[in-house]
NUTORTI-918145 format. One line per 2 residues: number of its first residue (from 1); their letters; for each residue y, z, x of N, C-alpha, C. Coordinates in pm, whole numbers. Last residue first. Layout:
% NUTORTI-918145
NUM = A = Y:Z:X:Y:Z:X:Y:Z:X  ...
END
This chain:
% NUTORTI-918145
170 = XX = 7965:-1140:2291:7822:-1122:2223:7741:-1211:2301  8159:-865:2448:8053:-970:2446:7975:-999:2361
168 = XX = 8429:-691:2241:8332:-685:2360:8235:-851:2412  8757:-599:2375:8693:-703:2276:8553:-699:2380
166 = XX = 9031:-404:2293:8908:-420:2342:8785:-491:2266  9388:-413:2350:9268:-436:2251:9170:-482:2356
164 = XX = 9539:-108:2444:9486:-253:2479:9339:-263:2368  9733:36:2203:9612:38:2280:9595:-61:2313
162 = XX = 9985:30:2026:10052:34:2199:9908:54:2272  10020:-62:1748:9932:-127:1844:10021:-159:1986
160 = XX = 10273:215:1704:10157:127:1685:10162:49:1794  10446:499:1667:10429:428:1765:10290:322:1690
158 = XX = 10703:643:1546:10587:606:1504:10547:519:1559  10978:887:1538:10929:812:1625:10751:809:1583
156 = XX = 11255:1106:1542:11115:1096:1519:11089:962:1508  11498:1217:1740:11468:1139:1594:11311:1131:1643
154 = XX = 11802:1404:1802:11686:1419:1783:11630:1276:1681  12072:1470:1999:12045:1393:1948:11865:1364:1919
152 = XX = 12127:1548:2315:12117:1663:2159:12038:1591:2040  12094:1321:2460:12252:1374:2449:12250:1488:2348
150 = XX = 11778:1194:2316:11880:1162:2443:12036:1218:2360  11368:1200:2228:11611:1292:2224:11677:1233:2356
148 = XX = 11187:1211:2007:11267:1126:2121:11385:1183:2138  10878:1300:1864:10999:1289:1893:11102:1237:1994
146 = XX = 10629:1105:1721:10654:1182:1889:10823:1182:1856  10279:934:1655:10466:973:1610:10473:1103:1724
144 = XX = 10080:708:1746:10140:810:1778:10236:848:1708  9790:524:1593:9941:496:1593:9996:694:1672
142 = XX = 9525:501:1513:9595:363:1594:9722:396:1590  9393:752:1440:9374:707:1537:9483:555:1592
140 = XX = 9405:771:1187:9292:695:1217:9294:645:1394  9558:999:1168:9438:1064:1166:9332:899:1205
138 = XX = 9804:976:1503:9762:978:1344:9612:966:1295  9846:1252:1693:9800:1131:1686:9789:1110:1482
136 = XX = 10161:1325:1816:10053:1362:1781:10026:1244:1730  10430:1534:2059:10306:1377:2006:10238:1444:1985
134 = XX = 10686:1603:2167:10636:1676:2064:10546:1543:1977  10893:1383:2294:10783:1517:2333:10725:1513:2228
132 = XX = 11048:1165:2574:10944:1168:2442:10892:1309:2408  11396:1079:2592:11271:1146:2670:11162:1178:2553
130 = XX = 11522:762:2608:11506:870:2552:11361:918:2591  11562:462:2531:11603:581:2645:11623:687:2659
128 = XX = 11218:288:2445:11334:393:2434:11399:469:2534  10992:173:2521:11089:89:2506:11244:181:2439
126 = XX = 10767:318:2542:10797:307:2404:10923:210:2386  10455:230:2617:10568:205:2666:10635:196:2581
124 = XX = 10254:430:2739:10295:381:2642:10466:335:2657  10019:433:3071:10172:467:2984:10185:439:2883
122 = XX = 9737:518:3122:9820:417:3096:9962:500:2997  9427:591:3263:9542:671:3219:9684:538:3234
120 = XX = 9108:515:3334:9245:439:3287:9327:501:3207  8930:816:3294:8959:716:3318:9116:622:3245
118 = XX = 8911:1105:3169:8965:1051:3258:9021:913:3332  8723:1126:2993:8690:1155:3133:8752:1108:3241
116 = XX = 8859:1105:2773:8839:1191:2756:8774:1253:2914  9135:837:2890:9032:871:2798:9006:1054:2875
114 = XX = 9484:838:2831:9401:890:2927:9247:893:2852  9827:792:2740:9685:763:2675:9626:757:2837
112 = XX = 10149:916:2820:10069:842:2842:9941:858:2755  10529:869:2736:10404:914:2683:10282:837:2754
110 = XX = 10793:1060:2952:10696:959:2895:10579:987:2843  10880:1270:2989:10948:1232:2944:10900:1133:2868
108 = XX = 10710:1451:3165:10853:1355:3238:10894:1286:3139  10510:1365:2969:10514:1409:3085:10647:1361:3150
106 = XX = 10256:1379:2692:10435:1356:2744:10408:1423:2843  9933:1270:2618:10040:1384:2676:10195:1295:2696
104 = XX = 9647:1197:2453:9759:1162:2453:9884:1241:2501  9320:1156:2491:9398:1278:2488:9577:1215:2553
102 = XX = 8990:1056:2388:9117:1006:2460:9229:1132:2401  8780:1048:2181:8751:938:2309:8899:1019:2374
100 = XX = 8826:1186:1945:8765:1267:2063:8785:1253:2183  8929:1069:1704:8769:1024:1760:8737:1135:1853
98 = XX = 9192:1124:1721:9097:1184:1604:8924:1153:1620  9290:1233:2048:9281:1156:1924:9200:1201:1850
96 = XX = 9480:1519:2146:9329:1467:2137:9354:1366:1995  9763:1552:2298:9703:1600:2163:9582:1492:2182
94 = XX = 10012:1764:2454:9883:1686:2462:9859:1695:2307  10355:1775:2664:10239:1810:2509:10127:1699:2544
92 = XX = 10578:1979:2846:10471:1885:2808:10424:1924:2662  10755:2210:2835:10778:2074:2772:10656:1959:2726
90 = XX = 10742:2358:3037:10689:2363:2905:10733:2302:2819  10589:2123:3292:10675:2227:3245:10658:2225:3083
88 = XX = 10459:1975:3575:10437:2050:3511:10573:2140:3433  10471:1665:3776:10468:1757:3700:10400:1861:3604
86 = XX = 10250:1419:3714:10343:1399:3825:10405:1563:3831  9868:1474:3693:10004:1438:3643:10169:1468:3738
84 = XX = 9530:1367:3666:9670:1427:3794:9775:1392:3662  9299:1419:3410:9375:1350:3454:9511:1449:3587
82 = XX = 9085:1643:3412:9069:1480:3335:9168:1383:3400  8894:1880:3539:9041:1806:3587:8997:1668:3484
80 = XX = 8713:2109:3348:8709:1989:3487:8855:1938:3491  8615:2426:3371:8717:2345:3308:8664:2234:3437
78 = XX = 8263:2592:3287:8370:2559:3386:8451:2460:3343  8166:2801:3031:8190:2677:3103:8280:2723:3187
76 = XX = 8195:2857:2645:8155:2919:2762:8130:2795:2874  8238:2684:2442:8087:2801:2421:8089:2842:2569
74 = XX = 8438:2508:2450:8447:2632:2381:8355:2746:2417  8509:2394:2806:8405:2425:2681:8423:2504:2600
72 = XX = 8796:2246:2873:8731:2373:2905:8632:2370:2781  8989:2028:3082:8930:2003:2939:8799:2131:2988
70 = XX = 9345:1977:3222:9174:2019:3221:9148:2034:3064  9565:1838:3393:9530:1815:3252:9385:1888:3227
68 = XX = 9770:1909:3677:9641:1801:3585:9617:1870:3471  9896:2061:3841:9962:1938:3792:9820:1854:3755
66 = XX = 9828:2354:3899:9787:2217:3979:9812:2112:3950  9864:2410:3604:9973:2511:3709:9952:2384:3865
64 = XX = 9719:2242:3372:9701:2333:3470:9813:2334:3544  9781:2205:3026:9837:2177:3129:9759:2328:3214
62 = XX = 9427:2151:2773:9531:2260:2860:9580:2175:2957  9177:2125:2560:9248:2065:2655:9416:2156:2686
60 = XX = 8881:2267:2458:8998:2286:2468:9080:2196:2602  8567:2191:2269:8683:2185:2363:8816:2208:2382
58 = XX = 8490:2154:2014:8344:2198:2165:8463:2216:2276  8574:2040:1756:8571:2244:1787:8539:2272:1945
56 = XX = 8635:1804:1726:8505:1851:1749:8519:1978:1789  8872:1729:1832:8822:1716:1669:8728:1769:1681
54 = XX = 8964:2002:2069:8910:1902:2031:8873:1860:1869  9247:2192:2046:9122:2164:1994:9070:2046:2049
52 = XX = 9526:2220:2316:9494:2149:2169:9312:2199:2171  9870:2389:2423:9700:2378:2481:9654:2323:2311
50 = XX = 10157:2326:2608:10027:2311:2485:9936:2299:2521  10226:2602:2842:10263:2481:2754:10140:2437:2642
48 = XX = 10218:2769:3112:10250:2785:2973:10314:2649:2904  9845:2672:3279:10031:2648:3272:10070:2700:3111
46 = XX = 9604:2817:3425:9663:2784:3263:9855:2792:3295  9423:2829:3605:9577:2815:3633:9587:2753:3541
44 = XX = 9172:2914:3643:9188:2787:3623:9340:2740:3558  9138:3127:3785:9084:3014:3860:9158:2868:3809
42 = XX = 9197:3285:3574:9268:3304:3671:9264:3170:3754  9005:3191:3294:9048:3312:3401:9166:3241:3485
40 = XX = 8936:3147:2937:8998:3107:3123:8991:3211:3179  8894:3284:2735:8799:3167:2764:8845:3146:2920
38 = XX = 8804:3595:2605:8918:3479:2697:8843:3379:2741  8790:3705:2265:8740:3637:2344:8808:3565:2457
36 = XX = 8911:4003:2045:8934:3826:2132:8819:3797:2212  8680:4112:1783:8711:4090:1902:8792:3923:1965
34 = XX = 8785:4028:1440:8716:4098:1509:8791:4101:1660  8877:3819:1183:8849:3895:1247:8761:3939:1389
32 = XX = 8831:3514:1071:8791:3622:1042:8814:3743:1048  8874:3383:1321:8949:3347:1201:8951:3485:1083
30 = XX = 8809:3513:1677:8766:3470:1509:8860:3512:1425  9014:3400:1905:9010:3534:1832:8975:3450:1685
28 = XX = 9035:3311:2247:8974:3287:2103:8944:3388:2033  9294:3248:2529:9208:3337:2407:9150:3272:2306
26 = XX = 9384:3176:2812:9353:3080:2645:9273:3222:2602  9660:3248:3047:9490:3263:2987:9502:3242:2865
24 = XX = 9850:3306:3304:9839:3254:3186:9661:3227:3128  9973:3607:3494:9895:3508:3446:9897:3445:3311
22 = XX = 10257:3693:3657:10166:3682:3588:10042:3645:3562  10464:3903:3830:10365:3848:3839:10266:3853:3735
20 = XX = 10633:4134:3814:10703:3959:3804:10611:3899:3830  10482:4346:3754:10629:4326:3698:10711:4233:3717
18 = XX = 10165:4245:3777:10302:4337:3843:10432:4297:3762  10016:4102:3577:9934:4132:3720:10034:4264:3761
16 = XX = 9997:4047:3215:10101:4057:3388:10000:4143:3448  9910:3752:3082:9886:3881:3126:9921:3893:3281
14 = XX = 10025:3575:2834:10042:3636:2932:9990:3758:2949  9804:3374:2629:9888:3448:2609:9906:3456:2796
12 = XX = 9710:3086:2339:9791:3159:2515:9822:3299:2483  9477:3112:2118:9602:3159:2187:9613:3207:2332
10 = XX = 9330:3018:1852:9336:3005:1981:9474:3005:2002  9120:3094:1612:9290:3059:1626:9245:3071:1818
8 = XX = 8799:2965:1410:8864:3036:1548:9030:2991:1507  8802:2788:1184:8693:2870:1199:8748:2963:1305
6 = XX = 8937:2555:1000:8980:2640:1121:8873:2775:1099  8846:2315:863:8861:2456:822:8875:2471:970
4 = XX = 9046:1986:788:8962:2103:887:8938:2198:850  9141:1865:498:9186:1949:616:9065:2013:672
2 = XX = 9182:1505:381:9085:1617:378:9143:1700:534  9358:1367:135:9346:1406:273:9255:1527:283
END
């Protein structure tokens, strides 16, 4: 198995406005050392919950406080909206497949697949009565594992061929 080098750490943090008023904002602080860097502001209503990499270092995907999903440039940018979602709490999770194409979240409980611009956002239907969280993708990409809990009760969970197969023209 080959590991990433992590070049940057990226971190939420809070910064209070007044003594019950916050904000939430993504930081980038070289691996290395030195100065943070904030990548958000204010505008773009960083919810406290998971924020992921892209495989590709160029992006950060984040819950917004506006109930959608935004995707922010590493090198500096405006965030765009990828997907609405029904909710917001710190519960959600996202995680970017290993291609890039598509960004996998729990929401309410369920897991959906969303490509990278958004389009055809589809449920997974895990066929469990149990609320889904903590997803990630496997490295080739065709399968989710995701925890599941109903009553305290915890189990882990390996999802396959839940993508519509795509067949092209010749």
């Amino acid at each position: 198995m080959i590991l990433p080098v992590i070049l940057d750490i990226l971190l939420p943090a809070r910064q209070w406005k007044s003594k019950q008023v916050f904000i939430n904002n993504i930081f980038i602080i070289p691996a290395d050392g030195g100065e943070s860097r904030q990548l958000t502001s204010e505008s773009d209503k960083v919810a406290w919950s998971t924020i992921d990499w892209s495989p590709d270092g160029k992006s950060i995907a984040y819950f917004s406080k506006d109930k959608t999903i935004k995707v922010i440039p590493v090198e500096r940018g405006e965030s765009r909206e990828v997907v609405k979602i029904e909710s917001i709490s710190r519960h959600n999770e996202l995680s970017w497949s290993s291609d890039g194409k598509k960004i996998a979240y729990a929401s309410k409980g369920s897991i959906w697949v969303v490509s990278k611009d958004g389009r055809e956002p589809s449920e997974v239907k895990t066929g469990l009565d149990s609320m889904a969280d903590k997803i990630d993708w496997s490295p080739d990409g065709k399968k989710i594992a995701f925890s599941a809990s109903k009553g305290g009760d915890v189990e882990l969970w390996l999802m396959e061929d839940f993508l519509p197969l795509v067949t092209g023209k010749k």
